[in-house]
ZAVONU-79085 format. One line per field, with one value per atom (N, C-alpha, C): x, y, z; residue in three letters. Coordinates in pm, 1 decimal, always signed. Example, Ala and Ser with C-alpha at 12.3 -4.5 7.8 and 13.67 -1.06 7.14 Angstrom:
2
c1 = c(+1319.0,+1230.0,+1320.0,+1285.0,+1367.0,+1290.0)
c2 = c(-569.0,-450.0,-330.0,-225.0,-106.0,+3.0)
c3 = c(+780.0,+780.0,+780.0,+708.0,+714.0,+787.0)
rest = c(ALA,ALA,ALA,SER,SER,SER)
! end
This chain:
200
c1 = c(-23898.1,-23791.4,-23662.0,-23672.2,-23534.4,-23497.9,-23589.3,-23550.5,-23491.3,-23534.6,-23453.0,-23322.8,-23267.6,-23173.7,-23073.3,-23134.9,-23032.9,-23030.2,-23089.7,-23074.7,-22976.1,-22908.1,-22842.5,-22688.8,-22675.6,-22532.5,-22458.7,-22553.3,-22551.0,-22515.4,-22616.2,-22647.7,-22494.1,-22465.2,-22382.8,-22200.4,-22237.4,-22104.1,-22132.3,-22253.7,-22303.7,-22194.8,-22289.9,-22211.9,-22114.7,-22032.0,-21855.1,-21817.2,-21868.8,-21803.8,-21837.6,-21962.7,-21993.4,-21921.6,-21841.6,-21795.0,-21617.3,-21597.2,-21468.7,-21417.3,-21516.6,-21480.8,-21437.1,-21466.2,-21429.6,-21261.0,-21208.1,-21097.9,-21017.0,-21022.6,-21030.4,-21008.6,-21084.1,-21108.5,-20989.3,-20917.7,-20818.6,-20701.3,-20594.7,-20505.7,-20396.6,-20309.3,-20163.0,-20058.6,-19952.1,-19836.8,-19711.8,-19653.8,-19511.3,-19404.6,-19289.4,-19205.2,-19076.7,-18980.4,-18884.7,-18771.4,-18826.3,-18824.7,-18625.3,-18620.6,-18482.1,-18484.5,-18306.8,-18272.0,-18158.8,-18131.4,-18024.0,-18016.1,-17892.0,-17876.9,-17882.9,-17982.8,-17956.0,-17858.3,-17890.8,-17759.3,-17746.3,-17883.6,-17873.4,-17803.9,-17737.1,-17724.7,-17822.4,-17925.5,-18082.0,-18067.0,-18158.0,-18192.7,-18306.6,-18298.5,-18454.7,-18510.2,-18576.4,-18633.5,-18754.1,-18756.1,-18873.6,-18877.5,-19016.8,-19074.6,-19182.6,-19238.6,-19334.2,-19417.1,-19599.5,-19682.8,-19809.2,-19832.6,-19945.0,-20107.5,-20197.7,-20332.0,-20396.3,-20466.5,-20585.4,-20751.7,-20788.9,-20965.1,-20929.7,-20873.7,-20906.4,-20989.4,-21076.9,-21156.9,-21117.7,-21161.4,-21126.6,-21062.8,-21091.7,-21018.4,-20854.1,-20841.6,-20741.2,-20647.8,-20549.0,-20466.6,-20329.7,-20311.4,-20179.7,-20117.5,-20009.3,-19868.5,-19789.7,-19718.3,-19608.8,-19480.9,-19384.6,-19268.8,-19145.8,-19088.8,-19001.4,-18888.7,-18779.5,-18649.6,-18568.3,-18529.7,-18501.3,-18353.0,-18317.3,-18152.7,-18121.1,-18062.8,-18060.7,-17951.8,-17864.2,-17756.1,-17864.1,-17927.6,-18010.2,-18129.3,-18113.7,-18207.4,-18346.3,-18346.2,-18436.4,-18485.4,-18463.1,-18531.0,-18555.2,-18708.8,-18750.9,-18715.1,-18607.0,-18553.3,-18642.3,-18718.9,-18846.7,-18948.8,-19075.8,-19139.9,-19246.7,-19241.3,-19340.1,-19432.0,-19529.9,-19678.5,-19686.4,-19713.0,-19732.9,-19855.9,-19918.4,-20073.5,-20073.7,-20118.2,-20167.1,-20320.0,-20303.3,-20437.0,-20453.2,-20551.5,-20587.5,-20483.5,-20445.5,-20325.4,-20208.1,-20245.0,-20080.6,-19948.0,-19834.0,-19801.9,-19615.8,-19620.9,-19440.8,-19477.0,-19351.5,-19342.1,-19194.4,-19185.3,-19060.3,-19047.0,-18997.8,-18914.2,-18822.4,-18765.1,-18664.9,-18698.5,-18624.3,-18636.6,-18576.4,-18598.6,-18567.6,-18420.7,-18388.2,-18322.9,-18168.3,-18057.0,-17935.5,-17880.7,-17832.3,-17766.4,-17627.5,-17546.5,-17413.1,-17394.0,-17258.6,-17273.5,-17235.7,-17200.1,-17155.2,-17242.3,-17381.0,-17521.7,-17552.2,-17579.6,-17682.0,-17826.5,-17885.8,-17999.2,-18130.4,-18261.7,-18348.3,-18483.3,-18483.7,-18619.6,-18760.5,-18851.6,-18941.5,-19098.2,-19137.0,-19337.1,-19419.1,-19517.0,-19622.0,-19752.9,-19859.6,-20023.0,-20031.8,-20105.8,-20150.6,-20239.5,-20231.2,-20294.2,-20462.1,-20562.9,-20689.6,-20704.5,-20613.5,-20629.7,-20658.0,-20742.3,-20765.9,-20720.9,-20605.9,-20530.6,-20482.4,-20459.1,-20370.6,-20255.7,-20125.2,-19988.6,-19965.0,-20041.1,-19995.7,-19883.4,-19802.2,-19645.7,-19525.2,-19562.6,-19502.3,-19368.6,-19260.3,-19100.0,-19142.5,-19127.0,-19132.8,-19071.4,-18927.8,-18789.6,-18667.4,-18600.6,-18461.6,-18289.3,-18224.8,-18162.6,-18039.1,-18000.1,-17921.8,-17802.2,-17721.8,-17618.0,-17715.0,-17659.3,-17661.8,-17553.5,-17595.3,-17573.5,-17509.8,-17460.4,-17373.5,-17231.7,-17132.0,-16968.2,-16933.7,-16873.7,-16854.9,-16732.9,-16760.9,-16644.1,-16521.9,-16392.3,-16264.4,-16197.3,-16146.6,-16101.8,-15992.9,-16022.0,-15936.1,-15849.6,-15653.3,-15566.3,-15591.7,-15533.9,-15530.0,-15380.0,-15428.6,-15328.7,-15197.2,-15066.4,-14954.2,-14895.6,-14795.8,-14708.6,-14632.5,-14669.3,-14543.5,-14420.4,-14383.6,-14192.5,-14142.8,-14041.5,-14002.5,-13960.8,-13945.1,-13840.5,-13730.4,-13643.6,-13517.7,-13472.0,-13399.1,-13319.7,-13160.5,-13210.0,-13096.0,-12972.3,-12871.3,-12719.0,-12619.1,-12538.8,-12463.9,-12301.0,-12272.2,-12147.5,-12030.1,-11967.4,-11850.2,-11745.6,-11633.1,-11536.5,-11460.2,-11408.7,-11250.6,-11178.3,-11022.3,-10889.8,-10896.4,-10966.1,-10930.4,-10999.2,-11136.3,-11213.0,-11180.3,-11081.9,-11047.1,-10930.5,-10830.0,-10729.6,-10811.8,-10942.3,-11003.7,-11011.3,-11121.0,-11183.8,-11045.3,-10932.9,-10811.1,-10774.1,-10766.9,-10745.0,-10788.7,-10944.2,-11013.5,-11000.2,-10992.5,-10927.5,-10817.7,-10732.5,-10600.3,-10594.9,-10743.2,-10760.4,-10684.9,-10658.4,-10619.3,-10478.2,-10388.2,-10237.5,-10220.0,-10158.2,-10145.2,-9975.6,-10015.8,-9887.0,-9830.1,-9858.7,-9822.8,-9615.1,-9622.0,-9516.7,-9451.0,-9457.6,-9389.8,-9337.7,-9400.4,-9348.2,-9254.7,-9296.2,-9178.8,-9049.9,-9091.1,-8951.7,-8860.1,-8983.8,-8825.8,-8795.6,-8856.7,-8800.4,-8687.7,-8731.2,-8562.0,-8457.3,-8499.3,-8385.6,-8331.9,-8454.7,-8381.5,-8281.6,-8273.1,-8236.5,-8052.0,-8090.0,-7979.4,-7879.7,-7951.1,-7871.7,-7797.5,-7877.4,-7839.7,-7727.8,-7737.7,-7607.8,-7472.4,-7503.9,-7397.0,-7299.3,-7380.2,-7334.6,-7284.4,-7333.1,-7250.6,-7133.8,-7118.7,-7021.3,-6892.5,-6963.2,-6850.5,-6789.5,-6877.1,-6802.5,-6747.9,-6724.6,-6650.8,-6497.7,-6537.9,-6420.5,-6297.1,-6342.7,-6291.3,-6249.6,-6365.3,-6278.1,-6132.9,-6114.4,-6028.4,-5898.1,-5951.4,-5777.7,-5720.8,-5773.0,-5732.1,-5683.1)
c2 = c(-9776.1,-9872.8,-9799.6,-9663.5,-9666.5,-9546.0,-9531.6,-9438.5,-9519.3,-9639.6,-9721.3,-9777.6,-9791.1,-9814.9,-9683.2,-9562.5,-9446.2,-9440.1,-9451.8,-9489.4,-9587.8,-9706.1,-9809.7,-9765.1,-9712.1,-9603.5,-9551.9,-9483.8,-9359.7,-9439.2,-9587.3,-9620.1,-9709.4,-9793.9,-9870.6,-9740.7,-9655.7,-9553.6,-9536.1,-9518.4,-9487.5,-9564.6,-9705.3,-9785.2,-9872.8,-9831.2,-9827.4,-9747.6,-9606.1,-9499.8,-9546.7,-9579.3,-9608.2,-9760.4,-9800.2,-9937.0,-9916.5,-9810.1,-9796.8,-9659.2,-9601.5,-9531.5,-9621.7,-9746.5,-9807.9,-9799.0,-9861.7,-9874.1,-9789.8,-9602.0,-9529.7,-9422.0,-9502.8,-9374.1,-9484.2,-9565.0,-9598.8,-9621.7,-9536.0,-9507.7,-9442.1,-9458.7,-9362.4,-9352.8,-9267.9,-9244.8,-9256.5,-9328.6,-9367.9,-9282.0,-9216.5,-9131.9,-9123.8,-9155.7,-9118.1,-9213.7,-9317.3,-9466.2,-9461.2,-9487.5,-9509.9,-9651.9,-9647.9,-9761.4,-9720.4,-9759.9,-9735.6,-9884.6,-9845.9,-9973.8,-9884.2,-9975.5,-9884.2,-9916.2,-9904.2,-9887.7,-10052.1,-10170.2,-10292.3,-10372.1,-10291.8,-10330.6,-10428.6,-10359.2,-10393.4,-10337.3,-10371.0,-10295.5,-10216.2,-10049.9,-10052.7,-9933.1,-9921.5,-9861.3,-9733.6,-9648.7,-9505.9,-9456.5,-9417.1,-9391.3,-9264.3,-9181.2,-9085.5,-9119.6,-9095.9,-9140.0,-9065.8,-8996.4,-8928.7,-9012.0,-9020.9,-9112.4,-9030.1,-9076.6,-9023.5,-9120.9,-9034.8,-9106.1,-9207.1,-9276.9,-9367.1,-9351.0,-9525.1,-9500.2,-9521.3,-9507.1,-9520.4,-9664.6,-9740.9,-9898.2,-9884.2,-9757.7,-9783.2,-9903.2,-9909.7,-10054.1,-10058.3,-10174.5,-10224.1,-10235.2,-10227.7,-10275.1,-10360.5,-10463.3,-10527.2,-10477.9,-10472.8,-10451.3,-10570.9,-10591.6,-10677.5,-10668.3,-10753.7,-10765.7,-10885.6,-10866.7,-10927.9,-10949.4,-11082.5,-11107.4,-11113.9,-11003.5,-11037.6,-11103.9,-11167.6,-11262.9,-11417.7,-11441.1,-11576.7,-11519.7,-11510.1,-11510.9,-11441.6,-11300.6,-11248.4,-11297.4,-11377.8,-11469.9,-11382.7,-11398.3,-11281.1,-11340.5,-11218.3,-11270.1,-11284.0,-11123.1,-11146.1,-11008.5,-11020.9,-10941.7,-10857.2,-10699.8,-10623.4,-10572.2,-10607.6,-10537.7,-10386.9,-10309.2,-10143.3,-10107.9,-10059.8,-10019.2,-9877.7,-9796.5,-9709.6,-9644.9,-9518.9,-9485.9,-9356.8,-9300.0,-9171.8,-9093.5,-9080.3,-8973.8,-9038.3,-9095.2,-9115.3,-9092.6,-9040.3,-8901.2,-9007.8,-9047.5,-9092.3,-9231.0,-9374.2,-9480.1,-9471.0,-9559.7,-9597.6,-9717.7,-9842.7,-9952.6,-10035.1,-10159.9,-10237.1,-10399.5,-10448.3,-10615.6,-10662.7,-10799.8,-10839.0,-10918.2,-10949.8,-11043.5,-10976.5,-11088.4,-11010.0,-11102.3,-10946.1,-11020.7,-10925.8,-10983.5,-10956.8,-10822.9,-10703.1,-10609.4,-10635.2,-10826.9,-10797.8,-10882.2,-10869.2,-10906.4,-10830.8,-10847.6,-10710.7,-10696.3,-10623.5,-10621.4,-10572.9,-10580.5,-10482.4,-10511.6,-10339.1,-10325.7,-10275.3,-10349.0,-10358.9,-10352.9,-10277.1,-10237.1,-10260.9,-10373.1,-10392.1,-10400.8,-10416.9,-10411.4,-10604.4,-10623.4,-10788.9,-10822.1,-10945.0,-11024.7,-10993.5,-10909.8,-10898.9,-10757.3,-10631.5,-10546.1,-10410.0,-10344.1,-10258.5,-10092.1,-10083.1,-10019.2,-9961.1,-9859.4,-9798.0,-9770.5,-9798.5,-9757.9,-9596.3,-9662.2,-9531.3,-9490.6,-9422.4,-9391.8,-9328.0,-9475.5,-9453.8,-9523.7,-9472.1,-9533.8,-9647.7,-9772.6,-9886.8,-9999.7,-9961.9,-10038.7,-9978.7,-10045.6,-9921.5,-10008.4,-10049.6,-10135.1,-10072.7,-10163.7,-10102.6,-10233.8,-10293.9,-10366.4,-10410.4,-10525.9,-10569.8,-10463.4,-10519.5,-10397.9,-10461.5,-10649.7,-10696.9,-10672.3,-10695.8,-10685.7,-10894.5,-10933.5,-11050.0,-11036.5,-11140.4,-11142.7,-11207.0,-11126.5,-11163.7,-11334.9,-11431.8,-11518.1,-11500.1,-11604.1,-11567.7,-11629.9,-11582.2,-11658.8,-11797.1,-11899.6,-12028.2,-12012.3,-12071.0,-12075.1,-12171.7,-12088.7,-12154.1,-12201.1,-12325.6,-12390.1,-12282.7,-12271.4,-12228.2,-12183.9,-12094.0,-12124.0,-12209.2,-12349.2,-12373.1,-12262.0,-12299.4,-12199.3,-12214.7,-12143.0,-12161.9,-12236.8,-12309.1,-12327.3,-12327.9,-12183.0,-12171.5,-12249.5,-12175.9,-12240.4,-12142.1,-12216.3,-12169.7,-12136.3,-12009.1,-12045.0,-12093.6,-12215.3,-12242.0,-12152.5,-12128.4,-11991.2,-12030.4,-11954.3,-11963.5,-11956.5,-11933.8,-11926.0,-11765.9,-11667.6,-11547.7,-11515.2,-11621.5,-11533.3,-11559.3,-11671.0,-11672.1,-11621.2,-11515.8,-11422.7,-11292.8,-11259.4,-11132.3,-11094.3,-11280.7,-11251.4,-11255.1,-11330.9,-11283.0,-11120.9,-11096.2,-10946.2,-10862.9,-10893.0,-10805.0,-10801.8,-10937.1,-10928.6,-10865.5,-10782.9,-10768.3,-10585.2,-10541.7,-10418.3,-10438.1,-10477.7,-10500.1,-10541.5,-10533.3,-10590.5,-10765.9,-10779.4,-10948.6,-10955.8,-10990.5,-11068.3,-11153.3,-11250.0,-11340.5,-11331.2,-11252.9,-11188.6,-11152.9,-11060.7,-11017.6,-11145.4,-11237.5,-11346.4,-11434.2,-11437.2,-11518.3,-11410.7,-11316.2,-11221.3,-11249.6,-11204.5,-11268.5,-11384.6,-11497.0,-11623.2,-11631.4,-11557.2,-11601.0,-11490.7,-11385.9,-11299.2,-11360.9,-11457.1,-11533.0,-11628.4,-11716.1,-11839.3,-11731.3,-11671.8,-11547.9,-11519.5,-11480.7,-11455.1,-11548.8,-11645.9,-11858.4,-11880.6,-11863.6,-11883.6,-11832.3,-11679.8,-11605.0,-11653.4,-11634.4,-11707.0,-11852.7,-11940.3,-12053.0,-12018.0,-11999.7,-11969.4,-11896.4,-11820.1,-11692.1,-11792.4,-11872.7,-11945.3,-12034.1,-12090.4,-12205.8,-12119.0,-12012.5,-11949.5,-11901.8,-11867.2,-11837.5,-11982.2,-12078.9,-12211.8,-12255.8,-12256.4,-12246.0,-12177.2,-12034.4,-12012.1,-12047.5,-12069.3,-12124.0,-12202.4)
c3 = c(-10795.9,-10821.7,-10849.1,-10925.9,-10942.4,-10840.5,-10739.3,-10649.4,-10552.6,-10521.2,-10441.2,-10443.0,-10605.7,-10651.9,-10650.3,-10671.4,-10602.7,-10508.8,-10381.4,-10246.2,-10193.0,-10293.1,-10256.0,-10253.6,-10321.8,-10310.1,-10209.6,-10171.8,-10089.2,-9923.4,-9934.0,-9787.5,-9788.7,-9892.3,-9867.8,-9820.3,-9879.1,-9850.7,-9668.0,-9601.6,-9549.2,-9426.0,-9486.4,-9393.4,-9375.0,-9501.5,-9472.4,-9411.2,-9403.4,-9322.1,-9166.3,-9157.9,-8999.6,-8972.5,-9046.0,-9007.7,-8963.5,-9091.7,-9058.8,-8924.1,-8883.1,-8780.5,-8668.6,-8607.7,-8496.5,-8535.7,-8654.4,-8652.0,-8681.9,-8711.0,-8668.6,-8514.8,-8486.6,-8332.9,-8248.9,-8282.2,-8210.1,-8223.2,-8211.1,-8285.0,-8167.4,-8184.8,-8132.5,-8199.2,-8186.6,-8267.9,-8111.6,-8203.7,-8127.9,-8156.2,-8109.9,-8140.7,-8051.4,-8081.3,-8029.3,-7889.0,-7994.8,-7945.2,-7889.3,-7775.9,-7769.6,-7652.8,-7641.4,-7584.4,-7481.3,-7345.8,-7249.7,-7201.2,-7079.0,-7016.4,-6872.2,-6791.2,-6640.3,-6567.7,-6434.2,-6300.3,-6293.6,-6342.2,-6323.4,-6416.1,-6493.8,-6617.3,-6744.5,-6687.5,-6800.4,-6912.8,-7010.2,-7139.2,-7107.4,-7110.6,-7105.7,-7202.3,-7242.4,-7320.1,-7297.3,-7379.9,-7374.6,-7482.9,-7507.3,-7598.7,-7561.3,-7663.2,-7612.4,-7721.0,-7670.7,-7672.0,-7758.3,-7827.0,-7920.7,-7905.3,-7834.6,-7829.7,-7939.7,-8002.2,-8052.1,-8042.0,-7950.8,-7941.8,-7850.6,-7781.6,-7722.0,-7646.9,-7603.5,-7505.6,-7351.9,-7251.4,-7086.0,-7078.4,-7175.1,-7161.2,-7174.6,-7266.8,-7353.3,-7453.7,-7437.1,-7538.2,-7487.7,-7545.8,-7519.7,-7630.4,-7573.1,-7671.9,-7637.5,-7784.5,-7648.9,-7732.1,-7684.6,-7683.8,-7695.9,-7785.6,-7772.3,-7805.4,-7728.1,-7724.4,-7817.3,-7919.1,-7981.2,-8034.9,-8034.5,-8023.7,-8239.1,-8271.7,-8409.3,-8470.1,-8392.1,-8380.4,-8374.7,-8342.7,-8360.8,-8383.5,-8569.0,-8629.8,-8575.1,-8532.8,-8489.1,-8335.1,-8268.3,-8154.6,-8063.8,-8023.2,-7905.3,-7785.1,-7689.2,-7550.1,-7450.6,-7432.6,-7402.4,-7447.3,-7424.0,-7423.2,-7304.5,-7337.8,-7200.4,-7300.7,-7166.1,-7210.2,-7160.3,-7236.5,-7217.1,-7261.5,-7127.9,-7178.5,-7145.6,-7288.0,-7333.9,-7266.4,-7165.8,-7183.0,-7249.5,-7242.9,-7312.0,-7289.5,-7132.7,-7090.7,-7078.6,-7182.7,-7121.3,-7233.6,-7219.0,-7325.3,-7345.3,-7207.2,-7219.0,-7146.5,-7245.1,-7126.1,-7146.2,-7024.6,-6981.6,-6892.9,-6948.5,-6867.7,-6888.0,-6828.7,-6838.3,-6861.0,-6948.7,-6967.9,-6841.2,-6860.7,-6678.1,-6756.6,-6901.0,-6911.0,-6926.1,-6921.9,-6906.2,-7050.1,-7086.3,-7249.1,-7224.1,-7288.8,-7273.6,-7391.8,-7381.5,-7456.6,-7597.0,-7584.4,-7756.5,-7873.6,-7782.1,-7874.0,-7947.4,-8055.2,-8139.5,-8130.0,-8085.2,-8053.4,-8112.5,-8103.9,-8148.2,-8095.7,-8043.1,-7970.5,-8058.8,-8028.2,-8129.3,-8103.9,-8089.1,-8084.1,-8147.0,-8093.4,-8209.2,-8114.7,-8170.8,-8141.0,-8103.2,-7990.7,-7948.2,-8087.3,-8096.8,-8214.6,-8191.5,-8290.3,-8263.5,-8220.0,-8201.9,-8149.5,-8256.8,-8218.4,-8333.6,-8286.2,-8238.9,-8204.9,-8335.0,-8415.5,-8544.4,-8528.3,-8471.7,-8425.3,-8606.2,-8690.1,-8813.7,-8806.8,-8869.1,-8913.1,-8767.4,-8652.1,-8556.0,-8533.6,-8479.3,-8495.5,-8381.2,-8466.6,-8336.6,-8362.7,-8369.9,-8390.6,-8350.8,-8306.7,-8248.7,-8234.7,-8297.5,-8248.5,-8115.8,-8035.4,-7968.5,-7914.9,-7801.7,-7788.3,-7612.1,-7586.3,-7471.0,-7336.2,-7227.0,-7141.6,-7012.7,-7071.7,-6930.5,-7012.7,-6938.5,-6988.9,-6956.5,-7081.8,-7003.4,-6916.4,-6828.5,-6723.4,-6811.4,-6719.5,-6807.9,-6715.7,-6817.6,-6748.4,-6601.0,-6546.7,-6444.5,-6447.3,-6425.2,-6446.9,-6414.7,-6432.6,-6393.2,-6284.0,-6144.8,-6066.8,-6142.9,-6117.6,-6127.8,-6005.2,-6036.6,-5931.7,-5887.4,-5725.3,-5652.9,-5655.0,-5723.2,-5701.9,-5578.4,-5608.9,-5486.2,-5399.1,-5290.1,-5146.8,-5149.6,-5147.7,-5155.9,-4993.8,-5033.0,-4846.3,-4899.8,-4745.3,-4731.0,-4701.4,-4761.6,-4794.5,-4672.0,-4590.0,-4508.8,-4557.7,-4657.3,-4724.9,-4655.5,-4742.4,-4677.1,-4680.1,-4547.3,-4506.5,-4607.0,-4712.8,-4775.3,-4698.6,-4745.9,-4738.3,-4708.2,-4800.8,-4771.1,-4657.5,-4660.8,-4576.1,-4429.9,-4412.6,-4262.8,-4233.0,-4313.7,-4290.0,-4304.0,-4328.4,-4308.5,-4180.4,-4159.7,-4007.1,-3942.2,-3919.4,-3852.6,-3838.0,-3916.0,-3978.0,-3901.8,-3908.7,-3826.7,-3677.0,-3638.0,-3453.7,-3439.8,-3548.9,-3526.5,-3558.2,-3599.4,-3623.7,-3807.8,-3849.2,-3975.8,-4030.0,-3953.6,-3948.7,-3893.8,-3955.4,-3989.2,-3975.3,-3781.6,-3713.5,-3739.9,-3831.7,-3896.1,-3968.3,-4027.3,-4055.8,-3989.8,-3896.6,-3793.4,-3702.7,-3671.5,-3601.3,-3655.0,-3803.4,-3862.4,-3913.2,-3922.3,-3910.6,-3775.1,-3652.5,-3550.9,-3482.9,-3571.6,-3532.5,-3614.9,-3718.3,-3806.8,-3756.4,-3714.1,-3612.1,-3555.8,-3441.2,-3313.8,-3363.3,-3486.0,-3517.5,-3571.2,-3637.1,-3733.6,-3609.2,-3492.7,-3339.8,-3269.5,-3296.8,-3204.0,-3302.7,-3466.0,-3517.8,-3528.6,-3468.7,-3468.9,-3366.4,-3228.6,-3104.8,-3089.9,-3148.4,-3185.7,-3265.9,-3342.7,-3440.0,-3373.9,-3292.5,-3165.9,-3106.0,-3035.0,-2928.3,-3010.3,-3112.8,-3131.9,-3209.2,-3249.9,-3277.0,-3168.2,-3062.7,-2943.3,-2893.0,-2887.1,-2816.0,-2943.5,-3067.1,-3126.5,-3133.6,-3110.6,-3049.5,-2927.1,-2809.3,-2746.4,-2723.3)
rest = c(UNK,UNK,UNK,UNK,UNK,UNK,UNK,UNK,UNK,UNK,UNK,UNK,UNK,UNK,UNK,UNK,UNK,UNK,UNK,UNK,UNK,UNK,UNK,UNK,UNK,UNK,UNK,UNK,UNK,UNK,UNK,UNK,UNK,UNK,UNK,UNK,UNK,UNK,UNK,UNK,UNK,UNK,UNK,UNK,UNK,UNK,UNK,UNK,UNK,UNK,UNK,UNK,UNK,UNK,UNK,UNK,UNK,UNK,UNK,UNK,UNK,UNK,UNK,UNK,UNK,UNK,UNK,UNK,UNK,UNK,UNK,UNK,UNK,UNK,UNK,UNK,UNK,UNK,UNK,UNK,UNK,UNK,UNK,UNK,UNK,UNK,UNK,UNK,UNK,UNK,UNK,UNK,UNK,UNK,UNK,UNK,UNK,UNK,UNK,UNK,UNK,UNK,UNK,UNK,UNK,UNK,UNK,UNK,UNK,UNK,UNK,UNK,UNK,UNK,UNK,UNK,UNK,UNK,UNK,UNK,UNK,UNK,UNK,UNK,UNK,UNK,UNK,UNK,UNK,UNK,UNK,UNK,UNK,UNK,UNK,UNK,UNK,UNK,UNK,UNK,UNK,UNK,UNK,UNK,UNK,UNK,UNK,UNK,UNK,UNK,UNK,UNK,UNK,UNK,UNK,UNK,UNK,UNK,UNK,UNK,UNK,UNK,UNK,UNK,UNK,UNK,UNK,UNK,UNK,UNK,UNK,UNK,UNK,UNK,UNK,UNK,UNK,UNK,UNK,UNK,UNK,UNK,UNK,UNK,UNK,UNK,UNK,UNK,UNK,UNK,UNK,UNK,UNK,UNK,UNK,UNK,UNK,UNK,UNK,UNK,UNK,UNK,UNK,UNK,UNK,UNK,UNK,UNK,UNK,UNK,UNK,UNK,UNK,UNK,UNK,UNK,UNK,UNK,UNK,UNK,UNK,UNK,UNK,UNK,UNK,UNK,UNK,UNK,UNK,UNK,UNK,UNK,UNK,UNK,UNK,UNK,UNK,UNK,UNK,UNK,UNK,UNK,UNK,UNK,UNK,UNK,UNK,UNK,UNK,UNK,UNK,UNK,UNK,UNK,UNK,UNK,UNK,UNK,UNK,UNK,UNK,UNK,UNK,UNK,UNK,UNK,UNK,UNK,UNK,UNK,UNK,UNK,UNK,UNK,UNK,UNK,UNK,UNK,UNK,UNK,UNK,UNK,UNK,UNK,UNK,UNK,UNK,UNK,UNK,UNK,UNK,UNK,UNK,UNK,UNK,UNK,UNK,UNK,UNK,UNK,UNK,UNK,UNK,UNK,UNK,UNK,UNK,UNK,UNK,UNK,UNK,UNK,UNK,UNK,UNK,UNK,UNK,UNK,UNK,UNK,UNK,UNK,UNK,UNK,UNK,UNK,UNK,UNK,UNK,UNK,UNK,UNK,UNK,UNK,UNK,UNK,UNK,UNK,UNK,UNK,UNK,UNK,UNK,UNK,UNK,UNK,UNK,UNK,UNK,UNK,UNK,UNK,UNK,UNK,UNK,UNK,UNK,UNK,UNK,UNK,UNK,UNK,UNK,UNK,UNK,UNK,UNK,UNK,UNK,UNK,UNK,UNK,UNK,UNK,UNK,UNK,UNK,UNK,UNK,UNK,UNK,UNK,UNK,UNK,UNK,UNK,UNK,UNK,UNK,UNK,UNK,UNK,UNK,UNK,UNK,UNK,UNK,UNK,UNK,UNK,UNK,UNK,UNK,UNK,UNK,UNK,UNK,UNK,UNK,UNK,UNK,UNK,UNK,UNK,UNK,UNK,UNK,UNK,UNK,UNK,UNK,UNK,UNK,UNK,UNK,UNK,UNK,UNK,UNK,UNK,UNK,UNK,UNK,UNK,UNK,UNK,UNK,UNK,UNK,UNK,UNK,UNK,UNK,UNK,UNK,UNK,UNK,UNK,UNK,UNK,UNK,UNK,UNK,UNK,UNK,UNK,UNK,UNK,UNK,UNK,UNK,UNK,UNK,UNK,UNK,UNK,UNK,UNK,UNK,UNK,UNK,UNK,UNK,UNK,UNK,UNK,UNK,UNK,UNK,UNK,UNK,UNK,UNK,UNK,UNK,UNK,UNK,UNK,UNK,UNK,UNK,UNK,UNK,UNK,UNK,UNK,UNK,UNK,UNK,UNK,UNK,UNK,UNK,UNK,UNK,UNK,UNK,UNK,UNK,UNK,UNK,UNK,UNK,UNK,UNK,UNK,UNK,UNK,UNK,UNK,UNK,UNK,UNK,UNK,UNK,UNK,UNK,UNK,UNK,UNK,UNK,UNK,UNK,UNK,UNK,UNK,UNK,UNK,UNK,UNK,UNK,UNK,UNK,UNK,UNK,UNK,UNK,UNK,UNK,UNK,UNK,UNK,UNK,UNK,UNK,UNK,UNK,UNK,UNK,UNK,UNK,UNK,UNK,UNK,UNK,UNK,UNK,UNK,UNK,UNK,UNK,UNK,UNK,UNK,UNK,UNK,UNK,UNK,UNK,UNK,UNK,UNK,UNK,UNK,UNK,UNK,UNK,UNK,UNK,UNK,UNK,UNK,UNK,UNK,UNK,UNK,UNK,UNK,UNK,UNK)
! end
C-alpha cells in the first residue's frame, strides 16, 4: 500500500511531462518582422523564420493588416504556412490603403493551433502605400475673344499717311505760299495799271 502511494508521484509527473511535450515540439520564433510598399503600391511584409521540431505537416500563421485609425479593424488577412525548412517569408496584402493610414502588421497562431510563436516580434506598425490623388482644378469660363476693333484714322494720322506719299514734306504750305504770291502779283499789276491809266 504505501509502495503504491510512492509510485503515484512519480507517474503523475510522468505524465505531465509526456502530455506537455506535444505542445512543446511545436514551436517557431519570428524575427525581424518588417514592412515595405512594392512597385504595386501594396503593403507587404517579411519576416525570418526559426522552426523548432516541427512535423512534415508543419503550421500556419495568419498575418494581419490592421487599420489603427478605426479602432484596430482588420483590412485583411494572409495565411503563411510554416514548414520545417522554411527559414524566411515574404508577401503582399491585395488591399489598397492610402499613405495617410496608420497601420499595423500583426502575427498570430489560427484558433486551436498548438504552434508556440514564444518571444517572437509579431507586430510592426508601418503607413499605407497609395498617395491620394490631388483634386483636379474645376474648369473655368473661357475668357471671352476679343473682336477685333478697326481703329478709327485721326487728324494726325491722315497728314502722316499724306506725309508719307510725299517722302515726308508737306506741300500743303508751299501751295498756299504761292497762291498768296500769285494773288500779292494780280495786286501789284492792277494797281500798276490803274496808276498809269491815271496819268494819262
Amino acid at each position: 500500500m504505501k509502495l503504491s502511494k510512492l509510485l503515484i508521484v512519480p507517474a503523475v509527473l510522468v505524465l505531465g511531462v509526456v502530455t506537455a511535450v506535444p505542445a512543446w515540439a511545436h514551436s517557431a520564433t519570428i524575427a525581424n518582422l518588417t514592412a515595405t510598399c512594392n512597385s504595386d503600391h501594396k503593403v507587404c511584409f517579411a519576416f525570418d523564420v526559426t522552426a523548432s521540431d516541427l512535423d512534415s505537416q508543419g503550421r500556419d500563421v495568419l498575418v494581419d493588416l490592421i487599420d489603427k485609425q478605426q479602432n484596430n479593424k482588420v483590412l485583411e488577412t494572409k495565411t503563411e504556412h510554416l514548414s520545417p525548412s522554411t527559414t524566411n517569408v515574404r508577401d503582399c496584402f491585395d488591399s489598397s490603403v492610402l499613405t495617410s493610414v496608420n497601420l499595423t502588421i500583426r502575427i498570430r497562431v489560427p484558433q486551436g493551433s498548438d504552434l508556440d510563436l514564444g518571444q517572437s516580434q509579431t507586430s510592426v506598425d508601418t503607413q499605407g502605400c497609395v498617395t491620394s490623388p490631388s483634386p483636379s482644378p474645376s474648369p473655368s469660363a473661357s475668357p471671352p475673344t476679343p473682336t477685333p476693333q478697326t481703329p478709327t484714322p485721326t487728324a494726325s494720322a491722315a497728314v502722316t499717311t499724306t506725309l508719307a506719299g510725299t517722302g515726308g514734306f508737306d506741300f500743303r504750305y508751299l501751295l498756299v505760299g504761292l497762291t498768296a504770291l500769285v494773288a500779292g502779283l494780280a495786286l501789284l499789276l492792277v494797281s500798276a495799271s490803274r496808276g498809269r491809266s491815271s496819268t494819262k
